[in-house]
mmJSON file of the N, C-alpha and C atoms, coordinates in Angstrom:
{"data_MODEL":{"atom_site":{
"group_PDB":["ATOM","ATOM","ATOM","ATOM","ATOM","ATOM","ATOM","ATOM","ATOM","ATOM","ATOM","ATOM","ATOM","ATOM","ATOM","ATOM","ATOM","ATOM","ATOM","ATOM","ATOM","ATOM","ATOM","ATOM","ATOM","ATOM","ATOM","ATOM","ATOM","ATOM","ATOM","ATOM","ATOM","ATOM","ATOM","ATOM","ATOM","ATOM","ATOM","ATOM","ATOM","ATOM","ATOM","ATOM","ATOM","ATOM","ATOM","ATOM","ATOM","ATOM","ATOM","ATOM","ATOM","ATOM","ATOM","ATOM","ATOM","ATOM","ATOM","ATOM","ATOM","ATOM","ATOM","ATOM","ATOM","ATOM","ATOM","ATOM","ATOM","ATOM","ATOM","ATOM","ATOM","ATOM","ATOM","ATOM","ATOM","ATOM","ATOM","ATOM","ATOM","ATOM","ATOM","ATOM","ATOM","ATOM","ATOM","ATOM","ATOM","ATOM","ATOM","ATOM","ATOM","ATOM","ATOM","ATOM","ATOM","ATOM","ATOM","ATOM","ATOM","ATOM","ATOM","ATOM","ATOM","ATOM","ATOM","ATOM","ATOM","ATOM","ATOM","ATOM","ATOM","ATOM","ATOM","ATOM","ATOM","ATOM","ATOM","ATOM","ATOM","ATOM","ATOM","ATOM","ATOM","ATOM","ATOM","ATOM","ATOM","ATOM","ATOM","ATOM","ATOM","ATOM","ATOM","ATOM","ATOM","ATOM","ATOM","ATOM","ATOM","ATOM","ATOM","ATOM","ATOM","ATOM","ATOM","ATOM","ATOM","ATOM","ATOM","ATOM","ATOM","ATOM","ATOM","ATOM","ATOM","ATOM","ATOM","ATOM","ATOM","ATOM","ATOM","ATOM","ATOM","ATOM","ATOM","ATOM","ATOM","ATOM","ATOM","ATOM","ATOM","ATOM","ATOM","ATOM","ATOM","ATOM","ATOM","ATOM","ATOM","ATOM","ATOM","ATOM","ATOM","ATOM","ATOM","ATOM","ATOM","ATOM","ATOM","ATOM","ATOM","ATOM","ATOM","ATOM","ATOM","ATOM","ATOM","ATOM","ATOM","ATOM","ATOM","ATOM","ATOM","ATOM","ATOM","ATOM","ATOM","ATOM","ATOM","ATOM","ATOM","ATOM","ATOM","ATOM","ATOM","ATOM","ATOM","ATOM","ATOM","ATOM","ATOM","ATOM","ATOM","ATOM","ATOM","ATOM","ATOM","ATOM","ATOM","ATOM","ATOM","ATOM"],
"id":[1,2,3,4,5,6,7,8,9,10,11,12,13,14,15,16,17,18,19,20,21,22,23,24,25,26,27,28,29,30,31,32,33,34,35,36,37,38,39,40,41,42,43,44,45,46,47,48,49,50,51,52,53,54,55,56,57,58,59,60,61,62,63,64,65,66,67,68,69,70,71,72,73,74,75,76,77,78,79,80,81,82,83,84,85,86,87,88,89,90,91,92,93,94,95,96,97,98,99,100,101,102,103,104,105,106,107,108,109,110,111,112,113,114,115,116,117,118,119,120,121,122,123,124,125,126,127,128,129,130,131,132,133,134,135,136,137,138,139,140,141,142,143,144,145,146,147,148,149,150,151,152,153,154,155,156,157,158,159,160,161,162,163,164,165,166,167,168,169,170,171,172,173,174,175,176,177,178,179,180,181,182,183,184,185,186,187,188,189,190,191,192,193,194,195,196,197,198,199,200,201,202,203,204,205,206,207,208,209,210,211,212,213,214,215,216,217,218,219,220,221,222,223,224,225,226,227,228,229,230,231,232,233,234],
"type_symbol":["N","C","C","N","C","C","N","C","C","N","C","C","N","C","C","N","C","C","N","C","C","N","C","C","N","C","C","N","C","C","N","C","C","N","C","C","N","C","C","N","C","C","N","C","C","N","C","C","N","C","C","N","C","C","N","C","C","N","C","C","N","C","C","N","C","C","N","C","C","N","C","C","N","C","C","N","C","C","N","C","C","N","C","C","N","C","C","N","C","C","N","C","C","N","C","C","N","C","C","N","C","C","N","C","C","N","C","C","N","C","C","N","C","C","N","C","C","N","C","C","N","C","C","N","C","C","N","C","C","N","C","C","N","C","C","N","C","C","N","C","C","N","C","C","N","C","C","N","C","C","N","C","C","N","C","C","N","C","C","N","C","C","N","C","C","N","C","C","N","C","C","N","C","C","N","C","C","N","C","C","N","C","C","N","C","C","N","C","C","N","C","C","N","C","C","N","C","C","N","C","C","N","C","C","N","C","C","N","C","C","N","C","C","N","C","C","N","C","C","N","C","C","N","C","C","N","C","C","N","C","C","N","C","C"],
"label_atom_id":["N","CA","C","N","CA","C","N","CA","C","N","CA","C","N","CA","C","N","CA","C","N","CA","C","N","CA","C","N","CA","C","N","CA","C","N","CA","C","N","CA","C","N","CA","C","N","CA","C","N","CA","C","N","CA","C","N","CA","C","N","CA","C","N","CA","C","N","CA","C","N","CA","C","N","CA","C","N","CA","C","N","CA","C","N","CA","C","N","CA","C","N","CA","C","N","CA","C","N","CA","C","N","CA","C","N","CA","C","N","CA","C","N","CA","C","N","CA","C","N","CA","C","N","CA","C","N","CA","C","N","CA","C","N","CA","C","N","CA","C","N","CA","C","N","CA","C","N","CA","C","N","CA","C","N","CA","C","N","CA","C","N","CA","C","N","CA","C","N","CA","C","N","CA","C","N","CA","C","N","CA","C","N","CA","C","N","CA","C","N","CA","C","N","CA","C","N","CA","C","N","CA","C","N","CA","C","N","CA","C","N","CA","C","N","CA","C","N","CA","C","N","CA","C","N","CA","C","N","CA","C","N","CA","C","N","CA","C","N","CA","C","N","CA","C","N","CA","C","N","CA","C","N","CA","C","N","CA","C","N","CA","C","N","CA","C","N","CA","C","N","CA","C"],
"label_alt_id":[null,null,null,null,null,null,null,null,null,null,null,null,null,null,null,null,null,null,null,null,null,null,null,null,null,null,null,null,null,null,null,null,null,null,null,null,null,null,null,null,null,null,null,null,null,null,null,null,null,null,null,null,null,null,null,null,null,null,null,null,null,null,null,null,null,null,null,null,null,null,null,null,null,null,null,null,null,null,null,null,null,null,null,null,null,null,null,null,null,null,null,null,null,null,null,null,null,null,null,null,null,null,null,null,null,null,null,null,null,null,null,null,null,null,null,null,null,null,null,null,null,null,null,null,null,null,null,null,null,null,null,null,null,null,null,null,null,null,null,null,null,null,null,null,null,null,null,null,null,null,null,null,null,null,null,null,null,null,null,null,null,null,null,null,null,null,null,null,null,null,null,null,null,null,null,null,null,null,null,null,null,null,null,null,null,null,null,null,null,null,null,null,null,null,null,null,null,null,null,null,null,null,null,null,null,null,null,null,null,null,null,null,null,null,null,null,null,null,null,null,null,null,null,null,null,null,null,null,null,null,null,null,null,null],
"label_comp_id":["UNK","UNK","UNK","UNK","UNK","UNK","UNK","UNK","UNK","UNK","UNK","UNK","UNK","UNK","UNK","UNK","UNK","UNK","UNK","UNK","UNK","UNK","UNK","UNK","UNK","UNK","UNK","UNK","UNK","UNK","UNK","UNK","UNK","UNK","UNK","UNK","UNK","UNK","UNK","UNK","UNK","UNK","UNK","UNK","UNK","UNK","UNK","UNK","UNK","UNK","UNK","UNK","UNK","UNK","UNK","UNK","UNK","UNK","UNK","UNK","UNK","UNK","UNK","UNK","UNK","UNK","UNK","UNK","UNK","UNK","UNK","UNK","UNK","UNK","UNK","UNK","UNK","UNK","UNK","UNK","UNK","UNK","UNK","UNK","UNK","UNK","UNK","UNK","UNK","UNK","UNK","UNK","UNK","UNK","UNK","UNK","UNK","UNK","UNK","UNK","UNK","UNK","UNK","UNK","UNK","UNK","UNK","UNK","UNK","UNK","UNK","UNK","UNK","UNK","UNK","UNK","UNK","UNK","UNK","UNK","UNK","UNK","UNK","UNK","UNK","UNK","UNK","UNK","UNK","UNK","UNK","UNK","UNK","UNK","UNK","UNK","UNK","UNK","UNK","UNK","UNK","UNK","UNK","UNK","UNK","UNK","UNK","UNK","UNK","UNK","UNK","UNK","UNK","UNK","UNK","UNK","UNK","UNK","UNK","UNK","UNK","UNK","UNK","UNK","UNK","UNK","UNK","UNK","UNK","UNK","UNK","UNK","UNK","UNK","UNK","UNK","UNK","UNK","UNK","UNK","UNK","UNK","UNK","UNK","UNK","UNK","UNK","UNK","UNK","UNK","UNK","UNK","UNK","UNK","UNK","UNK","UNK","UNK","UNK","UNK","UNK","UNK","UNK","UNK","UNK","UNK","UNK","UNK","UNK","UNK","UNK","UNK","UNK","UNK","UNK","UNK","UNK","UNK","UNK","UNK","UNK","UNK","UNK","UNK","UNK","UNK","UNK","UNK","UNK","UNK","UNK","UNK","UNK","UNK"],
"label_asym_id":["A","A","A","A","A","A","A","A","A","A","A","A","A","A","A","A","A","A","A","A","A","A","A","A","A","A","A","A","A","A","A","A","A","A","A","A","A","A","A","A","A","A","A","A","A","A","A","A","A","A","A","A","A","A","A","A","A","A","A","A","A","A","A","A","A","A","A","A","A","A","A","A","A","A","A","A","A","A","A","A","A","A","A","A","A","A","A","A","A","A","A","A","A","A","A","A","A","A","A","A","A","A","A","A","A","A","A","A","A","A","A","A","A","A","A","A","A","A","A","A","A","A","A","A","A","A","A","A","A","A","A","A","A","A","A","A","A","A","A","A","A","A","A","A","A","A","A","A","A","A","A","A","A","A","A","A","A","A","A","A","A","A","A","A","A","A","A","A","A","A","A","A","A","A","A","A","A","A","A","A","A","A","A","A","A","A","A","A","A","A","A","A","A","A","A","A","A","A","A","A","A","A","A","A","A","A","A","A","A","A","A","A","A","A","A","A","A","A","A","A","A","A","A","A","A","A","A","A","A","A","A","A","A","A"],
"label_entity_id":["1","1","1","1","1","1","1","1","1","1","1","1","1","1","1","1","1","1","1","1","1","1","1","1","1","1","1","1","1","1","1","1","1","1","1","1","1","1","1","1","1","1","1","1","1","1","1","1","1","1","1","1","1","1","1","1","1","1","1","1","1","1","1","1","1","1","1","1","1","1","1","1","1","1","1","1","1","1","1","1","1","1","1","1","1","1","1","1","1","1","1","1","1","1","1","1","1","1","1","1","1","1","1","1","1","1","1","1","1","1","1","1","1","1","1","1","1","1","1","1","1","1","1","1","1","1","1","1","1","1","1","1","1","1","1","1","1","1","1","1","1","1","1","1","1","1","1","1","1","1","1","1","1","1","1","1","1","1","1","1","1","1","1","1","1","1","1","1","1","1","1","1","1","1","1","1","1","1","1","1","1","1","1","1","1","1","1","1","1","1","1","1","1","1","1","1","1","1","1","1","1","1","1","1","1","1","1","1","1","1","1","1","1","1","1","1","1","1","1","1","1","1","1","1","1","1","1","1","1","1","1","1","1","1"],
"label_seq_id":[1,1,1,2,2,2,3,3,3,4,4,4,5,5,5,6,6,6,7,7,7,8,8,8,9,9,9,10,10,10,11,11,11,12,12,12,13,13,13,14,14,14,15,15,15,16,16,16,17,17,17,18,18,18,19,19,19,20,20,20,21,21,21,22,22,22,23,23,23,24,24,24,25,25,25,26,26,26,27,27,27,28,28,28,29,29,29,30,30,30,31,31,31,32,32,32,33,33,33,34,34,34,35,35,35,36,36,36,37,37,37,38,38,38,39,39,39,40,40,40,41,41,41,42,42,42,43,43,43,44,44,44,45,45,45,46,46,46,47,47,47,48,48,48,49,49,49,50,50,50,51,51,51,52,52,52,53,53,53,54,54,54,55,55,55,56,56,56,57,57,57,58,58,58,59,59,59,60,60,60,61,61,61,62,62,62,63,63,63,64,64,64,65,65,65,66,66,66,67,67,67,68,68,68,69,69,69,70,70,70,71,71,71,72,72,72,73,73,73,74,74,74,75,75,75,76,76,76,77,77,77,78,78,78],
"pdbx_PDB_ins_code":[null,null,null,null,null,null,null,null,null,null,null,null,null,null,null,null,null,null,null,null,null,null,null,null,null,null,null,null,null,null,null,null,null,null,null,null,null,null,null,null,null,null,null,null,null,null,null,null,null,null,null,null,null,null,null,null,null,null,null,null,null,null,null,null,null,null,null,null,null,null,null,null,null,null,null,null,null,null,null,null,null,null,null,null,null,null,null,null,null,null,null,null,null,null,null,null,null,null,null,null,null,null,null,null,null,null,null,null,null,null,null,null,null,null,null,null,null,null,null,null,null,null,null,null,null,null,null,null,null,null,null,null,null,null,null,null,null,null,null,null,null,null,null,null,null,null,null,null,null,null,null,null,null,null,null,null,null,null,null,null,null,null,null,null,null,null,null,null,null,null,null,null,null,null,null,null,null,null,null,null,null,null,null,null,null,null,null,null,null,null,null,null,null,null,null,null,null,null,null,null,null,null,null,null,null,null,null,null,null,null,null,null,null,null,null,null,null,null,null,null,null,null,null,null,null,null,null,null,null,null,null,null,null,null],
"Cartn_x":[119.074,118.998,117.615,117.581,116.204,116.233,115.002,114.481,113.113,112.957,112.565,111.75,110.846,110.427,109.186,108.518,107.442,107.676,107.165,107.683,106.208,106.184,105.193,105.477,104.328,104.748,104.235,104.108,103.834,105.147,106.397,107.102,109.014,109.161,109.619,110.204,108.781,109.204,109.848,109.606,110.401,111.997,112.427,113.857,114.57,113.482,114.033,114.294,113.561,113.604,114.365,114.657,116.164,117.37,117.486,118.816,118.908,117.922,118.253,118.337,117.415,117.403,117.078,116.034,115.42,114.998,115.005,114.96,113.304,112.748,111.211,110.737,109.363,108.964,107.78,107.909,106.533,106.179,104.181,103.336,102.716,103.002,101.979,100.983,99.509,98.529,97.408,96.48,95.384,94.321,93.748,92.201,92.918,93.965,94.524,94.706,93.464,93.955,94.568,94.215,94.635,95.986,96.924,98.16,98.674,98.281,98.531,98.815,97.586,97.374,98.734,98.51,99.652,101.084,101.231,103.045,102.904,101.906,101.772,102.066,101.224,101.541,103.489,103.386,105.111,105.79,105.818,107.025,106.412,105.273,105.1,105.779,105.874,106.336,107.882,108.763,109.969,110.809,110.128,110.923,109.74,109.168,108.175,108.773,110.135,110.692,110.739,110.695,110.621,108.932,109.397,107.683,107.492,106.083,105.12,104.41,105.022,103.417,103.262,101.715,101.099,100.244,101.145,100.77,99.429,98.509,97.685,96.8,95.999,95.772,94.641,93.663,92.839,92.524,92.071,91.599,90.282,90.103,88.315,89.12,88.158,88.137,89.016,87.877,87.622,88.667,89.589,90.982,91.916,91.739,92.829,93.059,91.797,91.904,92.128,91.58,92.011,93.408,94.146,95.748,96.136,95.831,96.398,96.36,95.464,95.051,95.7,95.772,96.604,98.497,98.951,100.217,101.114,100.457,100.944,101.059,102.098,101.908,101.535,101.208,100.501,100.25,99.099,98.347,98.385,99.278,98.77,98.713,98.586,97.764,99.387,99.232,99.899,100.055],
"Cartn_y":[101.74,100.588,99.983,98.447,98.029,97.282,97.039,96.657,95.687,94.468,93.548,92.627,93.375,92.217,93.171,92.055,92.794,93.59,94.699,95.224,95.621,95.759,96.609,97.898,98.634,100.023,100.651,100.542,101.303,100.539,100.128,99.636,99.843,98.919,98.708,99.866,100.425,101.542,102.736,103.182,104.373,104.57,102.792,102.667,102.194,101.745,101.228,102.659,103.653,105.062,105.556,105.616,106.815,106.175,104.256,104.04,103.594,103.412,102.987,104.119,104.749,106.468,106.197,105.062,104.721,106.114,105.505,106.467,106.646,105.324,105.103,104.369,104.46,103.423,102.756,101.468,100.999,100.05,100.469,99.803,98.524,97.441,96.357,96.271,96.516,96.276,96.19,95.008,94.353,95.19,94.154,94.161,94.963,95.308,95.861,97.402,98.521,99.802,100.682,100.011,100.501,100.825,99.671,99.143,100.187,100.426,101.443,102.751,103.392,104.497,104.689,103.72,103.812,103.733,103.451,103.372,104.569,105.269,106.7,107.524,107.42,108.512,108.602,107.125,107.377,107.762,107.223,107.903,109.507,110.177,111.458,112.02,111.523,112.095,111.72,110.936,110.199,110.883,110.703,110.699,111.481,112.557,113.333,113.248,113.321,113.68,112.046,111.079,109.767,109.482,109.802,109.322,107.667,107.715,106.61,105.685,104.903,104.313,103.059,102.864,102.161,100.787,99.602,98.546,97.877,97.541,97.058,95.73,94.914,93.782,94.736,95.47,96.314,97.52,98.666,99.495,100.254,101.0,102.051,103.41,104.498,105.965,106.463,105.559,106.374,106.048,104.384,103.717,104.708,104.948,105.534,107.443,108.032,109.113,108.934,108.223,107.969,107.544,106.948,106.708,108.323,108.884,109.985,111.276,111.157,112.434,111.888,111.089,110.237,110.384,110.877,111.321,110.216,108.954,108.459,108.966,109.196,110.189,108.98,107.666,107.294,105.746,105.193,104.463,102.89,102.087,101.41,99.909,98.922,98.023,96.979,95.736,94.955,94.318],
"Cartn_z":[67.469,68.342,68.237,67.948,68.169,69.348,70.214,71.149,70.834,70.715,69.692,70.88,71.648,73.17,73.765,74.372,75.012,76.272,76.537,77.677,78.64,79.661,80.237,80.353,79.527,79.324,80.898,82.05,83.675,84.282,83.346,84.132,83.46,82.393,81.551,80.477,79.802,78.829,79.021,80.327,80.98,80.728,81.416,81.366,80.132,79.157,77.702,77.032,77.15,76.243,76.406,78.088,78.597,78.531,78.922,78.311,76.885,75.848,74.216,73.798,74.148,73.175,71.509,71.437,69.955,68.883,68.143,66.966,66.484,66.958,66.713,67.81,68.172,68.755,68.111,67.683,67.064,68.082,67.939,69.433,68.396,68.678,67.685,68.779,68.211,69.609,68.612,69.151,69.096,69.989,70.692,71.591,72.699,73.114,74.435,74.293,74.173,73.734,75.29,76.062,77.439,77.551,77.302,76.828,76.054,74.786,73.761,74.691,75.249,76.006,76.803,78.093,78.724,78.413,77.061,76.258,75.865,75.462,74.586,75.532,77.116,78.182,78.542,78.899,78.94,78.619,77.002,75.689,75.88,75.947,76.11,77.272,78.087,79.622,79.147,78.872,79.442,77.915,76.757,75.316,74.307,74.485,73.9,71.989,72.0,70.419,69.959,70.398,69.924,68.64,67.651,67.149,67.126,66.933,67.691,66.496,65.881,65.12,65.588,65.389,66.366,65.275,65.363,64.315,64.34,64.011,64.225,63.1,63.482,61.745,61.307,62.255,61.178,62.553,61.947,62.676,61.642,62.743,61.754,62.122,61.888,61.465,63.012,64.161,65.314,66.321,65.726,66.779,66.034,64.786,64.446,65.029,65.126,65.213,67.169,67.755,69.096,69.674,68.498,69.075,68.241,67.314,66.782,67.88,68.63,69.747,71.195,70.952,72.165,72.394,70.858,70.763,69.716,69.059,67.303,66.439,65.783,64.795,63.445,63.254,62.43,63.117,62.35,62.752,61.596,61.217,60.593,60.504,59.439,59.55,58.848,59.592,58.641,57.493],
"occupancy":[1.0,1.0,1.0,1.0,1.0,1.0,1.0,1.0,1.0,1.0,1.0,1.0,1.0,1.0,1.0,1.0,1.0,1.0,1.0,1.0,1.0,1.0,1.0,1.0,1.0,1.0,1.0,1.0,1.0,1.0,1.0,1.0,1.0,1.0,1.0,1.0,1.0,1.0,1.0,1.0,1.0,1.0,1.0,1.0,1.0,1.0,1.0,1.0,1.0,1.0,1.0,1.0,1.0,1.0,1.0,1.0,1.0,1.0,1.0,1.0,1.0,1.0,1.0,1.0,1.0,1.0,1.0,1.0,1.0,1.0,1.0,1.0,1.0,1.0,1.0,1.0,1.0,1.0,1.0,1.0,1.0,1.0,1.0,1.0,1.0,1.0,1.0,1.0,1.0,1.0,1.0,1.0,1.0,1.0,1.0,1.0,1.0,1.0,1.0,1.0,1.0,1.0,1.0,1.0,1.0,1.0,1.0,1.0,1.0,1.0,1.0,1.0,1.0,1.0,1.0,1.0,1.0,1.0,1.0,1.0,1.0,1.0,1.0,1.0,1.0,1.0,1.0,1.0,1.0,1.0,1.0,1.0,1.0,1.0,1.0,1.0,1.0,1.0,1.0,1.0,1.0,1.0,1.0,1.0,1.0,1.0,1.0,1.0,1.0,1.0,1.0,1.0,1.0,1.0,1.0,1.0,1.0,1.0,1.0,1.0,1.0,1.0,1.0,1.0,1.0,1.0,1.0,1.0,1.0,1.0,1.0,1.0,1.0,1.0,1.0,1.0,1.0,1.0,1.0,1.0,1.0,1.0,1.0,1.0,1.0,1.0,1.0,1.0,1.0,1.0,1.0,1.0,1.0,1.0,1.0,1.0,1.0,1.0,1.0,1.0,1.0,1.0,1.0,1.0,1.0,1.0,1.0,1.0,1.0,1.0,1.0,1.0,1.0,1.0,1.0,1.0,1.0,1.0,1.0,1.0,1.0,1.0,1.0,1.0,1.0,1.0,1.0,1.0,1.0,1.0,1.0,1.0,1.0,1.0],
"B_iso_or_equiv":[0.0,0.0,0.0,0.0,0.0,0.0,0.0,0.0,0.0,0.0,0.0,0.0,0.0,0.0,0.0,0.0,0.0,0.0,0.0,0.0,0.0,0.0,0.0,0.0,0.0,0.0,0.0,0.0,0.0,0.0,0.0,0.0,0.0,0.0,0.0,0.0,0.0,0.0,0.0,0.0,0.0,0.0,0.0,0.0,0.0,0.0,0.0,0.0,0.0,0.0,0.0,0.0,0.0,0.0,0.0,0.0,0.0,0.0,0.0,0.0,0.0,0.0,0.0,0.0,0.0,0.0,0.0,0.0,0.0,0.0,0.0,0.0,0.0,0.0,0.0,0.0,0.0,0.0,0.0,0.0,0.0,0.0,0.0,0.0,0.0,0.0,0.0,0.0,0.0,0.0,0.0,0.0,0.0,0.0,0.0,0.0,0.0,0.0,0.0,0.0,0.0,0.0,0.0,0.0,0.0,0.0,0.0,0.0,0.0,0.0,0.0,0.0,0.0,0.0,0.0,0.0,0.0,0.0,0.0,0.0,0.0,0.0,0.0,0.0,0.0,0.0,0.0,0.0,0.0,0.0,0.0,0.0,0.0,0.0,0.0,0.0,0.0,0.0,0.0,0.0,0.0,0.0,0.0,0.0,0.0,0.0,0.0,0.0,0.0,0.0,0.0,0.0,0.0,0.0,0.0,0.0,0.0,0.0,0.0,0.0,0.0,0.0,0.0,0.0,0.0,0.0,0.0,0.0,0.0,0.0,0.0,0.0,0.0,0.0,0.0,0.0,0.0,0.0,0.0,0.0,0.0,0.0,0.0,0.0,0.0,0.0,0.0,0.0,0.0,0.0,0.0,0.0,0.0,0.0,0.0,0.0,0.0,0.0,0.0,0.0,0.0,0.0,0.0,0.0,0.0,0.0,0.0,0.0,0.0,0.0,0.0,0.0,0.0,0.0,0.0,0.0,0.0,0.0,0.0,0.0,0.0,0.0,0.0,0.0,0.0,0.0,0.0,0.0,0.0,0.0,0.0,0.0,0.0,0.0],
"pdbx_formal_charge":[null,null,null,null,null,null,null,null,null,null,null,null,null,null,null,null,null,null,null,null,null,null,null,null,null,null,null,null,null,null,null,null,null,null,null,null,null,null,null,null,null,null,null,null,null,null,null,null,null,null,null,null,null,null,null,null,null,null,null,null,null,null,null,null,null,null,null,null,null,null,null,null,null,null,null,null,null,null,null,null,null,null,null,null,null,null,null,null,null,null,null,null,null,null,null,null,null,null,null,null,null,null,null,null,null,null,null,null,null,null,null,null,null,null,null,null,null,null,null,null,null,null,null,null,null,null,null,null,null,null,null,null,null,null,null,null,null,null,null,null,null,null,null,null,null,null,null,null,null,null,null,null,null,null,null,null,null,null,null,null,null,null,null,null,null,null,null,null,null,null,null,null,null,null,null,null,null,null,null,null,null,null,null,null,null,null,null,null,null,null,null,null,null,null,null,null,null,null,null,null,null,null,null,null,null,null,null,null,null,null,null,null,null,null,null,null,null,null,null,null,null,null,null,null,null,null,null,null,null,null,null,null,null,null],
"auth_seq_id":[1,1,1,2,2,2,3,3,3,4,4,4,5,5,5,6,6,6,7,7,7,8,8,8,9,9,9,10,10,10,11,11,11,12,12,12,13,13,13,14,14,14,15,15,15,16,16,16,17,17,17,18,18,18,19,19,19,20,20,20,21,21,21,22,22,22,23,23,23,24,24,24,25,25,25,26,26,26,27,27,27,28,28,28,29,29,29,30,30,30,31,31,31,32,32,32,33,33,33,34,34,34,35,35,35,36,36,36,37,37,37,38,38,38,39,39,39,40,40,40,41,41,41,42,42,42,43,43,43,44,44,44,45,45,45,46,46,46,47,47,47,48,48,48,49,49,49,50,50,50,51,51,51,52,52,52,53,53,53,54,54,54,55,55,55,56,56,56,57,57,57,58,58,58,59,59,59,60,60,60,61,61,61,62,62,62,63,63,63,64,64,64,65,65,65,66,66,66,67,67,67,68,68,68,69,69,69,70,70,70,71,71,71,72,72,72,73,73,73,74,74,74,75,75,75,76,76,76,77,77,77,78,78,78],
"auth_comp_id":["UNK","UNK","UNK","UNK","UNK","UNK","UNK","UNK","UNK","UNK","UNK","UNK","UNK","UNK","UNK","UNK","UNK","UNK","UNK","UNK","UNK","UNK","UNK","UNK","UNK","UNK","UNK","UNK","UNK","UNK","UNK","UNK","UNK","UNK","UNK","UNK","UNK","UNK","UNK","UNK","UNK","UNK","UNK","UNK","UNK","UNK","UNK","UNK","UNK","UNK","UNK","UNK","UNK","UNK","UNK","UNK","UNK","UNK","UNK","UNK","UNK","UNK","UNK","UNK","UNK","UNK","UNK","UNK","UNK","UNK","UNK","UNK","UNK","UNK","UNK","UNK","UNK","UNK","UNK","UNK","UNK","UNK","UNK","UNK","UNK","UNK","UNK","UNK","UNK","UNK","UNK","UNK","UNK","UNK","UNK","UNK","UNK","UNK","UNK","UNK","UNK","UNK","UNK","UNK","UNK","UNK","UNK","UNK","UNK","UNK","UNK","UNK","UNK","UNK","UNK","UNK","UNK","UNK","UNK","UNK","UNK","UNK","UNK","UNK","UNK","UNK","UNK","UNK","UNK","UNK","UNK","UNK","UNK","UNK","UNK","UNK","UNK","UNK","UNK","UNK","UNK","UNK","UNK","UNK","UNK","UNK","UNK","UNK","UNK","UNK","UNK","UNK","UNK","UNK","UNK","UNK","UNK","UNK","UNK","UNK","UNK","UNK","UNK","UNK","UNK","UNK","UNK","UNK","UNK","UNK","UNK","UNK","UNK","UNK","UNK","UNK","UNK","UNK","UNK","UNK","UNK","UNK","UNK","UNK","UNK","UNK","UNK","UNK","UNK","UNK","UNK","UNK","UNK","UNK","UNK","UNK","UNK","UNK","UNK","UNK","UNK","UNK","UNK","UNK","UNK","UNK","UNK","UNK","UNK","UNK","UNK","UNK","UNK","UNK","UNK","UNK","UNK","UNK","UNK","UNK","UNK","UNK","UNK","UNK","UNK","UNK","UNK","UNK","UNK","UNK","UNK","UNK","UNK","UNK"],
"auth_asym_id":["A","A","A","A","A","A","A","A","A","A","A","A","A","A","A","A","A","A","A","A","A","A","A","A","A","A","A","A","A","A","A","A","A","A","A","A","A","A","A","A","A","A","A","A","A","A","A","A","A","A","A","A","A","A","A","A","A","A","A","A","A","A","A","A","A","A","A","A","A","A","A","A","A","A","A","A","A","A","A","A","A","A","A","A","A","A","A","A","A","A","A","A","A","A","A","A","A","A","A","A","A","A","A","A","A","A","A","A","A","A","A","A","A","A","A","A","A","A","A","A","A","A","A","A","A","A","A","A","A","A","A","A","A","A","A","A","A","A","A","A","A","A","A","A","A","A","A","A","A","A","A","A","A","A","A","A","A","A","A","A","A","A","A","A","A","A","A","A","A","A","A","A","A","A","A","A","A","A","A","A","A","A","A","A","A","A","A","A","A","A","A","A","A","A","A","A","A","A","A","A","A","A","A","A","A","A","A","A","A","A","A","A","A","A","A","A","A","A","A","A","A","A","A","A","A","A","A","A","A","A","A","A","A","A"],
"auth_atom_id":["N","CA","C","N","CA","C","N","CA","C","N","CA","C","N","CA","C","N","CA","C","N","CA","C","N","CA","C","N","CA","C","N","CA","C","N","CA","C","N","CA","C","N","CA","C","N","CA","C","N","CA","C","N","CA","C","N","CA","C","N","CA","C","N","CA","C","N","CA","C","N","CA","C","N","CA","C","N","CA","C","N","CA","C","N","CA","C","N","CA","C","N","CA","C","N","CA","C","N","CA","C","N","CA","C","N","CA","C","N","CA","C","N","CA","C","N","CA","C","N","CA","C","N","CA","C","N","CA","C","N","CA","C","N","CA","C","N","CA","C","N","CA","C","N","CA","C","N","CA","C","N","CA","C","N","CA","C","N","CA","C","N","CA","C","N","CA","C","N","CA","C","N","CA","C","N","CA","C","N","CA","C","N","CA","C","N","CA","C","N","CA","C","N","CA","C","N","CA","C","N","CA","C","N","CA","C","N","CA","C","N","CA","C","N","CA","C","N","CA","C","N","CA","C","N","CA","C","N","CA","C","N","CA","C","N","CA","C","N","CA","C","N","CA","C","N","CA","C","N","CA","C","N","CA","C","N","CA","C","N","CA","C","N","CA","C","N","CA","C","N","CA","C"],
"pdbx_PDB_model_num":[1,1,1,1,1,1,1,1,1,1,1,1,1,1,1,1,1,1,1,1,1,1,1,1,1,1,1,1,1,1,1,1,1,1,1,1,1,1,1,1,1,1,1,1,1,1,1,1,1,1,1,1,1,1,1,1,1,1,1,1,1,1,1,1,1,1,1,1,1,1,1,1,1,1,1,1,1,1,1,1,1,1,1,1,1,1,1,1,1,1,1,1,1,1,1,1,1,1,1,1,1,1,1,1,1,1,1,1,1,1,1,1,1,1,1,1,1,1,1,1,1,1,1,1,1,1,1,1,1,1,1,1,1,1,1,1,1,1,1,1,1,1,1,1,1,1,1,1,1,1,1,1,1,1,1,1,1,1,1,1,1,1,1,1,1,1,1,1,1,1,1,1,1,1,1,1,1,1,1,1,1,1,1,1,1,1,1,1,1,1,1,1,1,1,1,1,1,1,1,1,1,1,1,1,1,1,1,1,1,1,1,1,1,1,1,1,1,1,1,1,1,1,1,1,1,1,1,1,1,1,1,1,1,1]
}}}
């Protein structure tokens, strides 16, 4: 199932995970790493077996190893 829309992840993502039951979740995120954080805590709490990659136009060493410890299992660039 894809889910193709912005959601607020402290609101939104909870109820998209438990009724789609996605196969992936990809985060497209810019300047907003807060955003990132808080979709990562959710899908960890709500859908822990859902993996995570997290789109971004560029990242460095230290965004990437920070969404990786955060619970993404990859990090990349468009």
């Amino acid at each position: 199932a894809f889910l193709h829309e912005a959601l607020d992840p402290a609101r939104d993502l909870a109820d998209a995970l438990t009724q789609i039951a996605p196969e992936m979740l990809i985060l497209f995120a810019e300047d907003n790493a807060a955003d990132v954080d808080a979709a990562l805590q959710v899908r960890a709490r709500v859908a822990p077996e859902v993996p995570v990659v997290v789109v971004r136009n560029r990242f460095d060493e230290a965004t990437m190893s920070q969404y990786m410890r955060a619970g993404a299992q990859d990090v990349v660039t468009l």
